[in-house]
Every structure is written in structure tokens, then in C-alpha cells.
C-alpha positions in Angstrom: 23.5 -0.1 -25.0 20.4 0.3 -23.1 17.1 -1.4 -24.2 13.7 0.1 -24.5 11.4 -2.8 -24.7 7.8 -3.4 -24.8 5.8 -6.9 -24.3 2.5 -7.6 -24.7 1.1 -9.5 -22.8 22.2 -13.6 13.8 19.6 -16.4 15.5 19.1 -18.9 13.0 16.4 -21.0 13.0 15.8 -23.1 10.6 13.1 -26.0 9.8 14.0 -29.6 9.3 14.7 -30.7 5.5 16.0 -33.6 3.7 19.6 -33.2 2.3 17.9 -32.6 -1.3 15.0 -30.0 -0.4 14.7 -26.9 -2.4 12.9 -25.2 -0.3 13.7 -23.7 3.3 11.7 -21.4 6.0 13.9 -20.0 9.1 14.0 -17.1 10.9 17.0 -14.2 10.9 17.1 -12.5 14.4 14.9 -13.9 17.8 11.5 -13.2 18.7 12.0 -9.3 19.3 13.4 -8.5 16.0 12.9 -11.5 13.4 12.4 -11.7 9.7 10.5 -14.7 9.0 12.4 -16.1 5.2 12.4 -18.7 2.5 15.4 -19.8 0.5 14.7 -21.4 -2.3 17.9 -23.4 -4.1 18.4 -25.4 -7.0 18.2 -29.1 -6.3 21.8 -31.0 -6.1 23.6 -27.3 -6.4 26.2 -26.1 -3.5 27.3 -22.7 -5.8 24.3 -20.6 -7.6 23.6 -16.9 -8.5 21.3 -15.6 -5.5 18.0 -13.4 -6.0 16.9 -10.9 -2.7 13.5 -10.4 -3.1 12.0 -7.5 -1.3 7.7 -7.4 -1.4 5.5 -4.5 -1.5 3.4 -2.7 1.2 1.1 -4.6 2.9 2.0 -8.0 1.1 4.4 -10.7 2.2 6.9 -12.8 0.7 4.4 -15.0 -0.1 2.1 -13.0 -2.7 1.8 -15.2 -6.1 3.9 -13.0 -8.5 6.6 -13.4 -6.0 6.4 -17.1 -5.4 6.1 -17.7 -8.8 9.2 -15.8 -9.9 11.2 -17.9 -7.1 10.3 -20.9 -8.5 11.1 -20.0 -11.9 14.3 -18.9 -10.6 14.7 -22.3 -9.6 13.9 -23.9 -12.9 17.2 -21.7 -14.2 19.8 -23.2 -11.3 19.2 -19.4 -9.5 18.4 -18.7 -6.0 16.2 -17.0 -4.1 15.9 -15.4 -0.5 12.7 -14.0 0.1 11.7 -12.5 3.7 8.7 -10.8 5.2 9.3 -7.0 6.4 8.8 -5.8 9.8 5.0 -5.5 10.4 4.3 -8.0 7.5 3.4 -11.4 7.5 5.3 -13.4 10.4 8.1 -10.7 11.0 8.3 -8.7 14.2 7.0 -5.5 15.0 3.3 -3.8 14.0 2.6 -2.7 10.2 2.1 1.0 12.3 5.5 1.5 13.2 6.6 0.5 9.4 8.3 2.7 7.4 10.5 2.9 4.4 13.8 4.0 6.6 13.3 0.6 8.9 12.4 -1.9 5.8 15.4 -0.7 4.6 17.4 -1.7 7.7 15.8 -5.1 7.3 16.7 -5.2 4.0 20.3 -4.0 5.2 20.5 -7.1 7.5 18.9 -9.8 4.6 21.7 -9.0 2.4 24.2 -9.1 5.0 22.9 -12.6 6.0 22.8 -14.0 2.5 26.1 -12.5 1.9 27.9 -14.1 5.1 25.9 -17.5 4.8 25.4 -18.6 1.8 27.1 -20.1 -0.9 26.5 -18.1 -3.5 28.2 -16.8 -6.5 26.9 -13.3 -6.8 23.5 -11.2 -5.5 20.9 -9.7 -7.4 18.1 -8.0 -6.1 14.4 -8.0 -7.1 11.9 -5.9 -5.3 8.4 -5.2 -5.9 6.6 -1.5 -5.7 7.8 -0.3 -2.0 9.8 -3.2 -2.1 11.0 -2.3 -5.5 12.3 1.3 -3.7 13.6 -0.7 -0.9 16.0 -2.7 -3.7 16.9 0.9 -6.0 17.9 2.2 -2.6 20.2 -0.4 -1.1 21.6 -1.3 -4.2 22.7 2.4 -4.4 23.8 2.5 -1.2 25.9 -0.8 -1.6 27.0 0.0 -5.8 27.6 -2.3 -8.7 30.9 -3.7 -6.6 28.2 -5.7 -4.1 25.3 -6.3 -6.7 25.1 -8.3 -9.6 22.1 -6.3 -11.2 18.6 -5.3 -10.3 14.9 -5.8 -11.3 12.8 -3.2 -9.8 8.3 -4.5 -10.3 5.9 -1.6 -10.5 8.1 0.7 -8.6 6.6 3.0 -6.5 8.5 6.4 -5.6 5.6 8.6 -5.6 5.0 7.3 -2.5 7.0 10.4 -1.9 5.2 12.3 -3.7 1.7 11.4 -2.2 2.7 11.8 0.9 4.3 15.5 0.0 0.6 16.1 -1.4 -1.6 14.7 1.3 -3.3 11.6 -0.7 -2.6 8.0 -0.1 -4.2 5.7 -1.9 -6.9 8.0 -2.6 -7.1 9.5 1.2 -6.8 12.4 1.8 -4.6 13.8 4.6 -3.1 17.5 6.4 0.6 16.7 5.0 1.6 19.8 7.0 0.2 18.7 10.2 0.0 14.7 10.4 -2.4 12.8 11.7 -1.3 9.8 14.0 -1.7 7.1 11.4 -3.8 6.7 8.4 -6.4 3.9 7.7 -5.3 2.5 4.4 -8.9 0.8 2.6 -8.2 -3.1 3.8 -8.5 -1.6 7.4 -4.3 -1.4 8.2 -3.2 1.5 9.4 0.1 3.2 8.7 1.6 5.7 10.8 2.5 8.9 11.6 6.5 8.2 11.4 6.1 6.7 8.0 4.2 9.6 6.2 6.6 12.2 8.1 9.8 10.2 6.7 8.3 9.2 3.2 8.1 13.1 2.7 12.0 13.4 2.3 13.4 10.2 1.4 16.1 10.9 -0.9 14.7 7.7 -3.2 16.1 9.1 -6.6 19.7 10.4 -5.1 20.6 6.8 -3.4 18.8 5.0 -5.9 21.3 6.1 -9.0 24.5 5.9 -7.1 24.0 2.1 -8.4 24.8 2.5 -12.0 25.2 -1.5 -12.3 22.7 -3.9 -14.6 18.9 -2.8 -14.1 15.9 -4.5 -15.9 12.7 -2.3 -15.1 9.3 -3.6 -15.4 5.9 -1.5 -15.7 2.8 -2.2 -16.5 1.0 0.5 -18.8 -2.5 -0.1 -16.5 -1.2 0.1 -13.5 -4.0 2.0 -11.2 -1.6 2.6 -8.5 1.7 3.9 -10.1 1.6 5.7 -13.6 4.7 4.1 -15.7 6.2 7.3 -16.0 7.7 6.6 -12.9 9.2 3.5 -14.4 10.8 5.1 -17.3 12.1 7.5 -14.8 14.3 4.5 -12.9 14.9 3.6 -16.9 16.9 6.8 -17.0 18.2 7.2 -13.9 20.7 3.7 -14.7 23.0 4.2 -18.1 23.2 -0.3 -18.1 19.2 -0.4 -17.7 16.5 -2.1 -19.8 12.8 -1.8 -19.5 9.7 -3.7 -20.1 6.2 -1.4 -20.0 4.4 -5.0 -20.1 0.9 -3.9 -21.8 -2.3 -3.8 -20.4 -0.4 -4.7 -16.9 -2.2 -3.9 -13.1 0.0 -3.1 -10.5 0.3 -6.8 -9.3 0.5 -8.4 -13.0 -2.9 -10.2 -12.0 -3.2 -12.6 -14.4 0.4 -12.0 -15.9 2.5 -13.5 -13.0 3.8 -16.5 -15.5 4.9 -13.5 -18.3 6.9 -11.8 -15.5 8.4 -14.8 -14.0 9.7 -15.5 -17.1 11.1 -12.1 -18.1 13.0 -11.4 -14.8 14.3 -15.4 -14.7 15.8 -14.5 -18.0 17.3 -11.2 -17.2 18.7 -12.7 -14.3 20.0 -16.0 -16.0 21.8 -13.4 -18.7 23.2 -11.5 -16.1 24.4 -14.5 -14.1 26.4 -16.2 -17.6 
């Protein structure tokens, strides 16, 4: 039964580690083409659950919600692979030449890395608001055979929709005639390729071909992605749940322990 909830609040390269570390940086690919990555394992444990987790636009693996859900993943014997996108933090390529269609090849090859290297007991994947499209999408495209279950953050398909209208993050745009790239307020610039292939990504009709375990998290304030588009993933996946976490921003600011807790817990349940 689903569950409507609401809460308040193949070059390797790898660093040296002692045999008991739970913690790991390395590289997937060489210098042309690498994903910089962090596995993080339970202490004194060869077979765990494994957790993908796939950031947002212009974040990194790094960003506190994210590390802080790893660690707690860690407190409950699970797993998790985080690595940095193409164009983000100390992957390959320029954040220009980003776009959906290639994070999702880099996603493509993460999973297929964790998949044919570690020891793990099943995948799950967790992304966060692009990153959180990135995860609906390959999940769909891999089914409920390949993935354990899913928890999508603040997911963010109107970037479709934005880029249909001509306003990203509040700029306005020609969506019929695009410009070369677009300066986003930090100063990065996306690019031409990634407005043009945002406006027909088919996010909804690969997402739901997964119709595995999905927990769904939104948070009611968040400035950058109405809920609505949460409760939408909520019905697009018959074994979903959702949380529309209260008074939430787009990043949990200031909620990153709450969340933590309530995706090591889904995925703890889902791993019994």
C-alpha cells in the first residue's frame, strides 16, 4: 500500500587505506574522462546493501546533505558510492558542455562500476534535484530487476519545463532560438546543448518504467521546485512513499540530520 507521509520538521585509482578504513576516494576512468568518487563502507563488513548517490546541478558529492546521509548510511551497515558529474567538482570535462543526457551516461557507467566491483548485496539509488532525475531515469531505464529501491531529494523535472518556457532560475531566455550558454547567478554558465536537450527529455516516460520501491522527499518551502512536482513522482510509482518534510528549502538547510535519518531508514527497511 503506498504511504502519504508528512514530517515536520575502467582505470582505477584508488588512495592508500588501512585494511579497516571506511572511507575511500579513487577515480573511475583516466584523466580524459574521470569521475572523481567516494565509497563509503561499513567498518569490518565484506557484503552490505549499496547506496548510488547522484548530486544536484552545480554541487558535488561533497555538499553536506549528501555527506551526511552517507555517513548515516554507514551507521546502519549500508554503503555508499558517491561521485562527482562531468563538469562538477574534480570530474572531467567543463560544467558548459554538461547536460542531463551525458550525467546520465556517467551515471550509466557508476552503476556499472559498483555493480562489477563491489561486493554488495543489492543497489539503491538516491539522487538529489537534477541528480534526483538522473536516478528516476536510470532506474527506469534499468527496472526493479537491477534496483533495490529509490529515494529521489527535491526532484527537479521542471527543469524541462523551464527550459520549454525560457526562465532558468529566474533568467529569462529565447527558448525558440538559444543563446550559446546562459549565466546561471553564481557566475557558471550552462550551455547551449543542455537547454536544447532539457526541452524534450522524456523524464516522466523513463522515469515510471521503474515501478520498484520509491521513497520521495519534498520540502513544502522549497524556492526552487514547487512540491507538486514531488507528489507527481509519488504517483507516477504504485510501491512509492512520500515525505513533504515541512517548512523544507530546496537543500534541507538546517534539516540535513532529519533527512539523513529518513532515507537511512527507508533504505535499512528496504535492505531487511
Amino acid at each position: 500500500m503506498k504511504k502519504f507521509l508528512s514530517v515536520l520538521s575502467a582505470c582505477l585509482i584508488f588512495t592508500a587505506l588501512s585494511a579497516t578504513a571506511a572511507s575511500r576516494d579513487f577515480i573511475i576512468g583516466d584523466e580524459t574522462n574521470k569521475l572523481a568518487c567516494t565509497l563509503q563502507t561499513p567498518k569490518d563488513i565484506n557484503d552490505y546493501p549499496l547506496v548510488i548517490i547522484y548530486h544536484g546541478l552545480n554541487i558535488d558529492k561533497d555538499m553536506l546533505l549528501l555527506t551526511k546521509i552517507a555517513d548515516k548510511l554507514e551507521e546502519e551497515n549500508i554503503a555508499s558510492l558517491r561521485c562527482d558529474f562531468n563538469g562538477h567538482g574534480k570530474s572531467y570535462g567543463a560544467f558548459e558542455n554538461m547536460t542531463i543526457p551525458n550525467e546520465l551516461e556517467d551515471a550509466k557507467r557508476v552503476y556499472e562500476y559498483a555493480k562489477n566491483n563491489l561486493k554488495q548485496t543489492s543497489i539503491s539509488l538516491l539522487g538529489h534535484s537534477q541528480g534526483a532525475v538522473i536516478a528516476g531515469m536510470l532506474a527506469g531505464e534499468l527496472g526493479e530487476n537491477n534496483i533495490n529501491s529509490i529515494v529521489l531529494l527535491s526532484a527537479a523535472p521542471n527543469i524541462k519545463d523551464n527550459a520549454i518556457k525560457g526562465d532558468f532560475f529566474g533568467i529569462q531566455f529565447d527558448a525558440k532560438n538559444l543563446p550559446t550558454n546562459l549565466e546561471l547567478p553564481d557566475g557558471h554558465k550552462i550551455g547551449k546543448e543542455y537547454l536544447k536537450t532539457a526541452q524534450v527529455l522524456p523524464i516522466y516516460e523513463t522515469s515510471e518504467k521503474y515501478q520498484g520501491e520509491a521513497l520521495i522527499v519534498h520540502g513544502t518551502h522549497d524556492e526552487l521546485v514547487p512540491y507538486t512536482y514531488g507528489i507527481k513522482y509519488y504517483e507516477l510509482y504504485d510501491k512509492s512513499e512520500i515525505n513533504l518534510v515541512k517548512k523544507a528549502s530546496h537543500n534541507f538547510v538546517g534539516q540535513e540530520g532529519d533527512i539523513a535519518q529518513i532515507t537511512a531508514d527507508y533504505f535499512k527497511k528496504k535492505a531487511e
